[in-house]
N, C-alpha and C positions, 0 to 999 in steps of 0.2 A: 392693595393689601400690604407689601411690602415697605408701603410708607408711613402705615398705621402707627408705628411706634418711632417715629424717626426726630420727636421731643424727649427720647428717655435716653438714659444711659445706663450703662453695664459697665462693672467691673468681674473681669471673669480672674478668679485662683484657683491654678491648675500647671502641676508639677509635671505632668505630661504633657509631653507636646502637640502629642496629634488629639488628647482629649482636650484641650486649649483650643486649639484649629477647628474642632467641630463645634463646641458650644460656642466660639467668635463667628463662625458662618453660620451659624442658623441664627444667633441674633441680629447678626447683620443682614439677613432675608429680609427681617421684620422692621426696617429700617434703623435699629438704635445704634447711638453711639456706643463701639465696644472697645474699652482698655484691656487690656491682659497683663496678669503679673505670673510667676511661677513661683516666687518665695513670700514668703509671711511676711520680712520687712518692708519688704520693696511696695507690698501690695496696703500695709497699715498706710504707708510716707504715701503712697497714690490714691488712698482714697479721702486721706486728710485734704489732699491739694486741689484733690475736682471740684469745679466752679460747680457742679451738679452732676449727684448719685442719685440715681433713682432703684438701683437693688444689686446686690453682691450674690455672686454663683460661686461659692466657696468649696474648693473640693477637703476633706478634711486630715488626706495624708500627705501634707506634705513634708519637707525633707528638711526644716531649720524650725518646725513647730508644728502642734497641732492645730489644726482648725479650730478647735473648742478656744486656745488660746488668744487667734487672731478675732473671734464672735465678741471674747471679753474688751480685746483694744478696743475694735470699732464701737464697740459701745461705752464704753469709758470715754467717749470723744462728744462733749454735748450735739456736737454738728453730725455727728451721724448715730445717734443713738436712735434714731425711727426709722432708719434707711431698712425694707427689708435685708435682709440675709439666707441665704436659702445652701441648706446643705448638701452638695453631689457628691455622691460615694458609692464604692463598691464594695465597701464591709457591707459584713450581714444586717441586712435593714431588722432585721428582726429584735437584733439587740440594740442597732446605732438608732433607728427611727425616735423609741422612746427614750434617748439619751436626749439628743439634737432638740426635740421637745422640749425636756426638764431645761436644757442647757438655755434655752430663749432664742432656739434659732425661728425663720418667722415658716418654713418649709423645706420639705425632705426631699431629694429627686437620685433616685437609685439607678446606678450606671448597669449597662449602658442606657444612656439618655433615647426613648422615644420618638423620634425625627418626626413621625406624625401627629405626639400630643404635646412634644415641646411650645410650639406655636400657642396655643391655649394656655396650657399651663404657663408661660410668661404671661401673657395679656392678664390671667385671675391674679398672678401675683403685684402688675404694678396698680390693679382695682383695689388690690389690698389684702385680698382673700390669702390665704393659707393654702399652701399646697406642698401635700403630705403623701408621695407616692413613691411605691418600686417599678424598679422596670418588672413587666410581666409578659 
């Protein structure tokens, strides 16, 4: 089971360290490749350079831009303008959910992250499905 996704890759942005640390070790349960950035630039220049992105875990507060910012680079970039993008946050999903939406992100995943449906909810995102959820 843990080798089921060990042709994909992750890039995870995430300004916290230990919420970095968690989403890098559950996808690495699932066997993927997982890069880490903590800043907006560092994480645009790393996902230009990957020989292969298969989906970006975006948190959207971080500390030299906003997430909605860095959604516009990666898709301004022909080579990753189909990569999913998927938004983690713990603003209010209420208001940020149908922003991340309008904005073209490709899925919502409201902190704290799920431990038991994260698993899933990756596998539906790299099918392609949309996944649009809070933590509950």
């Amino acid at each position: 089971m843990a080798e089921d996704l060990k042709n994909y890759s992750a890039l995870v942005v995430e300004d916290d360290a230990s919420g970095l640390a968690i989403i890098a070790v559950m996808l690495r349960r699932l066997g993927m490749r997982t890069v880490m950035e903590r800043f907006a630039d560092s994480a645009i220049e790393r996902a230009k350079s990957m020989s292969k992105l298969d989906v970006v875990f975006l948190d959207l507060g971080l500390p030299d831009a906003d997430g909605y910012e860095v959604l516009q680079a990666l898709r301004s970039d022909p080579a990753l303008k189909e990569v999913p993008v998927i938004a983690v946050t713990a603003r209010d999903a209420s208001t940020e959910l149908p922003k991340t939406q309008d904005a073209g992100f490709d899925g919502f995943l409201g902190k704290p992250l799920n431990r038991n449906r994260f698993p899933d909810q990756v596998r539906r995102i790299i099918r392609g499905e949309g996944v649009w959820e809070i933590y509950q």
